[in-house]
C-alpha distance (Angstrom), angle and dihedral (degrees) to the residues before:
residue distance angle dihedral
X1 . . .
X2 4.10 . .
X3 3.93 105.4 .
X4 3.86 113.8 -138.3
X5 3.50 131.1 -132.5
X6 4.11 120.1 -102.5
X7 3.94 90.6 -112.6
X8 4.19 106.2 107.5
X9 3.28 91.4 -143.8
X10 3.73 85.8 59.5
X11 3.94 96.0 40.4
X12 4.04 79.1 53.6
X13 3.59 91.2 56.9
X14 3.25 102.3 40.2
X15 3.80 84.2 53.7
X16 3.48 104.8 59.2
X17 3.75 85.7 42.2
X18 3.92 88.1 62.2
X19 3.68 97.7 41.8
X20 4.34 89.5 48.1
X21 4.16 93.1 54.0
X22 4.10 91.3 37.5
X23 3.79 92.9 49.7
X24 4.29 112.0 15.4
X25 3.13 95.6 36.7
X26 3.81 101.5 55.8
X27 4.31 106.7 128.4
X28 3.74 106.8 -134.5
X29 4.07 122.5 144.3
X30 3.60 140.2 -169.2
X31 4.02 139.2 -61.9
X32 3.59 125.0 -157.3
X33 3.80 109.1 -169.9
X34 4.13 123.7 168.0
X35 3.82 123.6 158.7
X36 3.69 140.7 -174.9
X37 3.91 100.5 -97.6
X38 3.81 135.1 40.0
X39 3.98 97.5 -91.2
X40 3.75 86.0 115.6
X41 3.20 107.7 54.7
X42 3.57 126.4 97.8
X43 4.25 88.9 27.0
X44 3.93 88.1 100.7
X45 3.76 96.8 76.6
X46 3.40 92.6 52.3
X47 3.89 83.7 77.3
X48 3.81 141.5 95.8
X49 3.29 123.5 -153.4
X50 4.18 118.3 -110.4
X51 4.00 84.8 16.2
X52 3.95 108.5 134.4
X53 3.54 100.1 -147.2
X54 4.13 110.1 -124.5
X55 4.19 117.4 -138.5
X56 3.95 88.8 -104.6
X57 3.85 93.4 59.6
X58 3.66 95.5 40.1
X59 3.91 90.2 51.7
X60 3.74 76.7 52.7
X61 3.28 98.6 58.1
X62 3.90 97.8 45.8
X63 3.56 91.9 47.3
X64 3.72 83.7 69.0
X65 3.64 95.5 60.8
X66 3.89 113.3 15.9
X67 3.77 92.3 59.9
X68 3.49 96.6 56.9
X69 4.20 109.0 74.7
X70 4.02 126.5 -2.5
X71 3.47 107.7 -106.3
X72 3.79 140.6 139.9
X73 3.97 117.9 -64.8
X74 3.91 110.8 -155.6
X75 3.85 125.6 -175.2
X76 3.59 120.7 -167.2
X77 3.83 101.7 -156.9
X78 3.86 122.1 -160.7
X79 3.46 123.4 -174.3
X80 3.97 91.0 -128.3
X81 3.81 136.3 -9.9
X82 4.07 133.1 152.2
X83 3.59 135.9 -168.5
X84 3.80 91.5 -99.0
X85 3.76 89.5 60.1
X86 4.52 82.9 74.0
X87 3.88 80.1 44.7
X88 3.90 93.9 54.5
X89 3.45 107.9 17.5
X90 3.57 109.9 35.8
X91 3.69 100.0 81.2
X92 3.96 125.1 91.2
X93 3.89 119.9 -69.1
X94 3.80 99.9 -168.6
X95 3.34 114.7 -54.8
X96 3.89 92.6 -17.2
X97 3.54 133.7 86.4
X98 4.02 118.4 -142.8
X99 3.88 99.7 -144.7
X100 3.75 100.7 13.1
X101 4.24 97.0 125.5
X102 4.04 89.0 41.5
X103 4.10 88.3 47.9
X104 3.70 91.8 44.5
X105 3.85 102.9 48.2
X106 4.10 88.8 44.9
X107 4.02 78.1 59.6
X108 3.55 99.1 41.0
X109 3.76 102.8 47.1
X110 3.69 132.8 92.6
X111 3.77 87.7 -108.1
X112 3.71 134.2 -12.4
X113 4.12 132.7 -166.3
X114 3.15 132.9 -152.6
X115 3.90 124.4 -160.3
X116 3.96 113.3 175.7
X117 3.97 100.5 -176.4
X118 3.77 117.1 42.5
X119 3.57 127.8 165.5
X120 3.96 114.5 -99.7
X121 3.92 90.1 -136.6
X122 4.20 88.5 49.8
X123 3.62 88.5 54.8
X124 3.97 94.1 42.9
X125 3.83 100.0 47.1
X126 3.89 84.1 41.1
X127 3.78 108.4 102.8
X128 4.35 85.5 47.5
X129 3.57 88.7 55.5
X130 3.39 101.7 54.3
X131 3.78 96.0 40.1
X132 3.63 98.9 53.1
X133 3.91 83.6 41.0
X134 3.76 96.5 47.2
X135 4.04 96.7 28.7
X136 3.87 89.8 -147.4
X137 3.39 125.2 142.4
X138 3.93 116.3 -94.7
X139 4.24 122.4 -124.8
X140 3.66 116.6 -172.8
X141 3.99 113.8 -157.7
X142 3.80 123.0 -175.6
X143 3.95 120.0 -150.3
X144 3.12 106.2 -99.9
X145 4.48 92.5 46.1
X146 3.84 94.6 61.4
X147 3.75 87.7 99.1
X148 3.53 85.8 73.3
X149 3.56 99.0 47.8
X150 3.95 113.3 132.7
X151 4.27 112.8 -174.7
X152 4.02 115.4 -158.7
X153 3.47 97.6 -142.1
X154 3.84 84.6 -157.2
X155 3.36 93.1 46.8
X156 3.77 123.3 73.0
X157 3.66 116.1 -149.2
X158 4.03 138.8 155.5
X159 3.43 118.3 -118.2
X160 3.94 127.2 -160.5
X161 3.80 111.1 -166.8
X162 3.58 109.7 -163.1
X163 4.22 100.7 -149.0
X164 3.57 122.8 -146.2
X165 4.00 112.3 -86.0
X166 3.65 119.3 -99.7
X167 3.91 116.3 -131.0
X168 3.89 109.9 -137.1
X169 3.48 87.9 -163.3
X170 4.08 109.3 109.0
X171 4.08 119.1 -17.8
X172 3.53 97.6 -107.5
X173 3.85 94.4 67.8
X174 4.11 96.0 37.7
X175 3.78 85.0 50.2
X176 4.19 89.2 47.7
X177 3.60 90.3 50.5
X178 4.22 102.9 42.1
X179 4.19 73.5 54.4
X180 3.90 94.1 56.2
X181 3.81 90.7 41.4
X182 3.73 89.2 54.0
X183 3.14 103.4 47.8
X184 4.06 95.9 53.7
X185 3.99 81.6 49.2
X186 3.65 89.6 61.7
X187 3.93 99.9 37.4
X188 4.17 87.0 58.6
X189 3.44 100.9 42.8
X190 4.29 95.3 45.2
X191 3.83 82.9 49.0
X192 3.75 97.5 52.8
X193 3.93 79.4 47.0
X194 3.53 97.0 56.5
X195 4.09 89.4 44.5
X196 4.19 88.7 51.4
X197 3.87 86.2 -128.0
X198 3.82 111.9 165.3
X199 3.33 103.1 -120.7
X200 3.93 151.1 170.6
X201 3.72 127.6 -154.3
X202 3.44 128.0 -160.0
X203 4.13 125.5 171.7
X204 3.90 116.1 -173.9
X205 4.09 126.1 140.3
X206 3.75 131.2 -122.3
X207 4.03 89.5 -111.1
X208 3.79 146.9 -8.1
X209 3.53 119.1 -72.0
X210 4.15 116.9 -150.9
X211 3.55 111.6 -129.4
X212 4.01 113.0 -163.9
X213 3.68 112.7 -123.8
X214 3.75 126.0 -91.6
X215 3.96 115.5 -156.4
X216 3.81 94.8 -176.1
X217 3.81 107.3 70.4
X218 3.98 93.9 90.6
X219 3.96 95.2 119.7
X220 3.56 90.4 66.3
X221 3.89 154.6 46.8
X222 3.95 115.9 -80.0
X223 3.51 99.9 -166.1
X224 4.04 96.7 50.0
X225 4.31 95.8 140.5
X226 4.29 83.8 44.7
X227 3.72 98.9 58.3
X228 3.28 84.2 56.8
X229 3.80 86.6 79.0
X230 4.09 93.3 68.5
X231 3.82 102.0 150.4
X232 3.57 130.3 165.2
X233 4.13 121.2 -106.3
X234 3.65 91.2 -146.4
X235 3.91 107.7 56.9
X236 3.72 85.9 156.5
X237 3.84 154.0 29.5
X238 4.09 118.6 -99.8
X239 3.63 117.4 -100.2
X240 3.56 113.5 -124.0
X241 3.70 150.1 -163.9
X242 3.76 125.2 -139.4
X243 3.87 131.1 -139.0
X244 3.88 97.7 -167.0
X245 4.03 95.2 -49.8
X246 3.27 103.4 -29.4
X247 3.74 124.2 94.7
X248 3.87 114.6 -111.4
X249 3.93 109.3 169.7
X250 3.62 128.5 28.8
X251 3.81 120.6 -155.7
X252 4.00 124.8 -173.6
X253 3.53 134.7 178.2
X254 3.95 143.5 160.0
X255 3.93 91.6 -159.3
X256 3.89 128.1 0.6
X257 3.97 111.1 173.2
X258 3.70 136.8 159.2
X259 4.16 118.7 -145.7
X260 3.98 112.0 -157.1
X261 3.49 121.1 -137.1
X262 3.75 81.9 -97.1
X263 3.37 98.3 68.8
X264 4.12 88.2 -104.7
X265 3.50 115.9 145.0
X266 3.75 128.4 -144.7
X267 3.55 123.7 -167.6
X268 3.47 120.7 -159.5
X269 3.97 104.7 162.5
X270 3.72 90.0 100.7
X271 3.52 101.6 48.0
X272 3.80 93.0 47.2
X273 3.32 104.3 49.5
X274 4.26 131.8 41.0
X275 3.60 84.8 10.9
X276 3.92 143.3 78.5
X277 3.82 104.2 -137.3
X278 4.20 93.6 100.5
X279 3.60 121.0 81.7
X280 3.60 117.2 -140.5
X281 3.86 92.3 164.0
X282 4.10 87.5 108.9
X283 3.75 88.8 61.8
X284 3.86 121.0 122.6
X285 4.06 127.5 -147.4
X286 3.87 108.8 -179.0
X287 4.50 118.0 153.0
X288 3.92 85.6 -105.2
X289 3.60 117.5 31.9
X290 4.15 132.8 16.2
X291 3.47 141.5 -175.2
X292 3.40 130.5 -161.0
X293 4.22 112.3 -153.1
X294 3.98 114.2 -160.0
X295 3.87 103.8 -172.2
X296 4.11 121.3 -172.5
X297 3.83 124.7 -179.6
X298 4.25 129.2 -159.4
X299 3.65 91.3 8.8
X300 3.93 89.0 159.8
X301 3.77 137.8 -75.7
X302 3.38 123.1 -2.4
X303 3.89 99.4 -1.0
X304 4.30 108.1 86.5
X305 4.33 83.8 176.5
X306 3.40 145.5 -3.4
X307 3.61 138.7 -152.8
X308 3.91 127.5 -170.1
X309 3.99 111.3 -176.3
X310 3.73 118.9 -162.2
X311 4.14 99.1 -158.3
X312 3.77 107.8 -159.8
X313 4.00 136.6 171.3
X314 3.92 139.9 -179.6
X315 3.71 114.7 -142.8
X316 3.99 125.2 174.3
X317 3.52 116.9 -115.5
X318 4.05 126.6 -157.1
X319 3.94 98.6 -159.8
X320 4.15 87.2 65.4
X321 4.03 93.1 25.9
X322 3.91 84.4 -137.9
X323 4.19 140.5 91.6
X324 4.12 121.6 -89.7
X325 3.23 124.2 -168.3
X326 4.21 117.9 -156.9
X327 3.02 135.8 -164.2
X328 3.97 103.2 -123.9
X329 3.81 113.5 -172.8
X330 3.87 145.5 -19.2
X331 3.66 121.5 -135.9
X332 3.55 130.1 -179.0
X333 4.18 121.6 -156.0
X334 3.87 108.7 -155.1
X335 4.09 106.3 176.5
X336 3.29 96.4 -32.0
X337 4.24 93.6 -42.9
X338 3.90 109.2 120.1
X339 4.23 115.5 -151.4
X340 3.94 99.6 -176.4
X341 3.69 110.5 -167.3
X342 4.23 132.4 -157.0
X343 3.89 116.7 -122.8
X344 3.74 123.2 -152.5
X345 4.11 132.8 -148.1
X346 4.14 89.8 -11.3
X347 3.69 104.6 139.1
X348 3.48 141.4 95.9
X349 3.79 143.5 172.1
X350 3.75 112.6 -51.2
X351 3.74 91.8 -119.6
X352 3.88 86.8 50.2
X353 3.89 140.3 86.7
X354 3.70 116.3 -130.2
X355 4.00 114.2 -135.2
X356 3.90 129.0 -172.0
X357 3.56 127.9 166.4
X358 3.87 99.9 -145.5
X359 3.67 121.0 15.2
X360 3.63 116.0 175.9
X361 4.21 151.9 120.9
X362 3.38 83.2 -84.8
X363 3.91 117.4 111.6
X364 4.19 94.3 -143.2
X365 4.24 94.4 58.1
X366 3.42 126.5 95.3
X367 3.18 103.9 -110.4
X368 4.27 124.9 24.0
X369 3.55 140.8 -144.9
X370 3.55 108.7 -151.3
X371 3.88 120.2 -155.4
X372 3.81 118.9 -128.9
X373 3.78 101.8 -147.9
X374 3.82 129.3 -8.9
X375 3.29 86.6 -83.2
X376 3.77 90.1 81.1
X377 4.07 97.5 50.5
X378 4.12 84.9 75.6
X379 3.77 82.2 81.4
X380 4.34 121.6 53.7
X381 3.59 107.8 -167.2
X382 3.87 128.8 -139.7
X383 3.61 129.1 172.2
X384 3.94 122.6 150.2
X385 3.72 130.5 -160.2
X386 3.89 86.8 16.7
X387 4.04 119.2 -170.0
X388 3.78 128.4 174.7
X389 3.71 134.1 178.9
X390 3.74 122.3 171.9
X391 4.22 103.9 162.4
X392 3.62 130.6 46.2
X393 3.31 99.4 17.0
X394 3.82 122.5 162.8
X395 3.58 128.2 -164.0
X396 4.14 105.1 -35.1
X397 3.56 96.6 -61.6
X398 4.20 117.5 105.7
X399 3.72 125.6 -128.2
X400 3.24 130.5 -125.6
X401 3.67 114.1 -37.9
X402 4.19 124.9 -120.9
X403 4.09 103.1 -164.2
X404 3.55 124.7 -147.6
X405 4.11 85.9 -127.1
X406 3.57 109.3 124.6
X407 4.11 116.1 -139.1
X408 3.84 92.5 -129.6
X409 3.56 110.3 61.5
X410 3.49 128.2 179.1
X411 4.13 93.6 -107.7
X412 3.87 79.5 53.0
X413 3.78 96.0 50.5
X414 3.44 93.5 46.6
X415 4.01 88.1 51.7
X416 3.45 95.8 51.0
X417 4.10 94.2 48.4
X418 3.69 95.2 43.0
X419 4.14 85.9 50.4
X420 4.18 85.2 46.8
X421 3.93 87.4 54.8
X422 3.75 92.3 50.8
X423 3.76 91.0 41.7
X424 3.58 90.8 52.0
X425 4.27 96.8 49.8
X426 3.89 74.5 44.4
X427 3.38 99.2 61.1
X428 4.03 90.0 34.4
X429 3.75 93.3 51.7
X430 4.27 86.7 54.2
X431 3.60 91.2 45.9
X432 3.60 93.4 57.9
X433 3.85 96.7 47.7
X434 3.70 93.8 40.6
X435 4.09 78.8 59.4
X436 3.71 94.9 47.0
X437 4.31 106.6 125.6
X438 4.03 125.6 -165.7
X439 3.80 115.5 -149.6
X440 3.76 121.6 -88.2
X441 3.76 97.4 -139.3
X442 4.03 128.5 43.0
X443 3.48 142.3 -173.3
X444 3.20 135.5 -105.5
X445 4.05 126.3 -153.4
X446 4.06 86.6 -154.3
X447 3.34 102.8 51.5
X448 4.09 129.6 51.5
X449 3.78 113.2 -62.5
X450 3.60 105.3 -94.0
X451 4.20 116.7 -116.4
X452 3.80 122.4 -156.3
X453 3.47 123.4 -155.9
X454 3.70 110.0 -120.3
X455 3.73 78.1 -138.6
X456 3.68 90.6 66.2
């Protein structure tokens, strides 16, 4: 590591050189995934934009679909790509389009995702994770052998096709080869099509490419291959809890799963919402305090029923001169076993909604559940897009929404102390001119030179 001088202003620099290569400079690419059924959708919201997705949360994320059916796992592997090749590349040349068979299945499919920033060890470690997740045997095609591809429909397998290399030399041959590369993307996938094999597609690189800049593409859209990736934010109905007929709790979510301690993951965003297989006859609606009761049965091995209680309350506070309602507590009934968790900064106005986009056990969402004892780490906790309402509800629509989003976020601290810095060699810079002095006796080349005292 470079050592710094003693100076601050140095140790400042020095700094903020430190903190730019540990955290800008961090090489991560895209991933284009789309797949024959609807396990993708929803997954998009779970996003934030200029987030580089880390291995652990995109193991997350495929956890959610790949364990779900045995299909067919194919990886289209570049040797580099980046989000500015779409920006660049993925207008017409001639009468060709660049990306037009990746845009067009990420239309045509059941569901598509796009992830712009993913972590360059994610990506690298990829094809290990899914084998030793998966167990299925491992078929490694190059380019130019995908004419001899033949897919066991019966048979799941993972396939790593090695695409031809792209040649960053001039435009014309980068723009030749993206073609080449697309168009063996779209001959595999239409023939798995046409053979009905359950499938899922992912294309990604083994590193970033660096696209030079191109200041004259003003007249049109720079994200043409993203927009692609126009999903809805409500897949699904609320749940709700009744008091008599009338709706007194709303619940939404785009995914709400459990993990085990086992690794075992349990999905429960389908049976909870657009569906009737929860229970929420258990729930409780009273002017102070509510509970909202989400009861499953048979939901695989090893759990006969399961109940997840949201434990809620509305209070009057003097400081704000106004009613809150907080969300209190989380606890989750496994056969009888109860794992009650602590929930921090959910609450909101009474005549609110409260909205979060990832609430979880995790220390790196928005809002955390907390486990009491180790009892409670059994259970990891994921739910995405999360929205609650317990009071003042009308119909089965949700109020205004208070977000868990705080004001000062860390791109806005580090604004405001990079523009204190530059205030402060500002304000030293004026200081020192303000300062400045001119001498109180000159000389002049007429007259005898001039002699100071050294006394003086």
């Amino acid at each position: 590591m470079a050592t710094c001088s003693l100076f601050p202003w140095v140790q400042l620099f020095c700094f903020f050189s430190l903190l730019h290569r540990g955290i800008f400079l961090v090489d991560h690419m895209p991933m284009l995934l789309w797949s024959t059924d609807r396990s993708l959708q929803g997954l998009a919201s779970t996003l934030h934009e200029g987030h580089i997705i880390s291995e652990l949360e995109l193991h997350m994320l495929l956890q959610h679909t790949i364990s779900q059916h045995s299909r067919n796992l194919v990886i289209f592997l570049q040797d580099m790509l980046s989000v500015d090749d779409f920006t660049r590349y993925a207008g017409s040349s001639g009468n060709e389009t660049t990306f037009l068979n990746v845009q067009e299945l990420l239309k045509a499919s059941s569901s598509s995702l796009v992830l712009p920033a993913v972590d360059c060890l994610a990506v690298k470690h990829l094809t290990e994770y899914l084998q030793r997740t998966l167990n299925l045997p491992l078929v490694n095609i190059n380019g130019p052998e995908t004419s001899y591809l033949m897919v066991n429909a019966s048979k799941p397998n993972l396939f790593v096709i090695r695409l031809q290399p792209t040649r960053r030399k001039d435009k014309p041959a980068t723009l030749k080869a993206l073609m080449e590369n697309d168009k063996i993307i779209g001959r595999i996938t239409k023939a798995m099509q046409q053979q009905r094999v359950h499938s899922l597609m992912i294309y990604t690189a083994r590193q970033p490419s660096k696209v030079p800049v191109q200041f004259n593409i003003a007249g049109h859209s720079r994200r043409q291959l993203m927009s692609a990736e126009m999903q809805d934010n409500r897949l699904y109905a609320p749940v709700y809890a009744l008091n008599g007929t009338q709706p007194c709790i709303l619940f939404y979510a785009t995914n709400f799963s459990l993990i085990t301690k086992k690794g075992d993951l349990v999905d429960l965003s389908n049976l909870t919402f657009g569906s009737s297989n929860v229970d929420t006859s258990s729930s409780e609606c009273l002017p102070t305090n509510a509970t909202l009761s989400l009861q499953y049965t048979n939901l695989g091995p090893g759990i006969n029923s399961l109940e997840i209680r949201f434990v809620m309350t509305n209070k009057f506070y003097e400081g704000s001169a106004r009613n809150w309602f907080t969300l209190d507590s989380v606890e989750i009934v496994q056969n009888g076993t109860t794992a009650k968790f602590r929930v921090s900064i959910i609450s909101s106005p009474v005549e609110y909604s409260f909205h979060c986009q990832l609430v979880g056990t995790r220390s790196q969402y928005g809002a955390r559940l907390i486990p009491l004892d180790d009892k409670e780490k059994t259970w990891d906790v994921v739910i995405s897009d999360f929205q609650i309402q317990a009071f003042s509800v009308q119909n089965i629509t949700f109020s205004y929404a208070s977000d868990c989003t705080s004001f000062f976020t860390p791109a806005i601290w580090m604004a405001l102390v990079t523009s204190l810095v530059l205030l402060l060699i500002l304000t030293y810079g004026i200081h020192m001119i303000v300062h400045l002095t001119t001498n109180s006796r000159f000389d002049n080349p007429k007259d005898p030179r001039l002699s100071i005292p050294e006394t003086e």
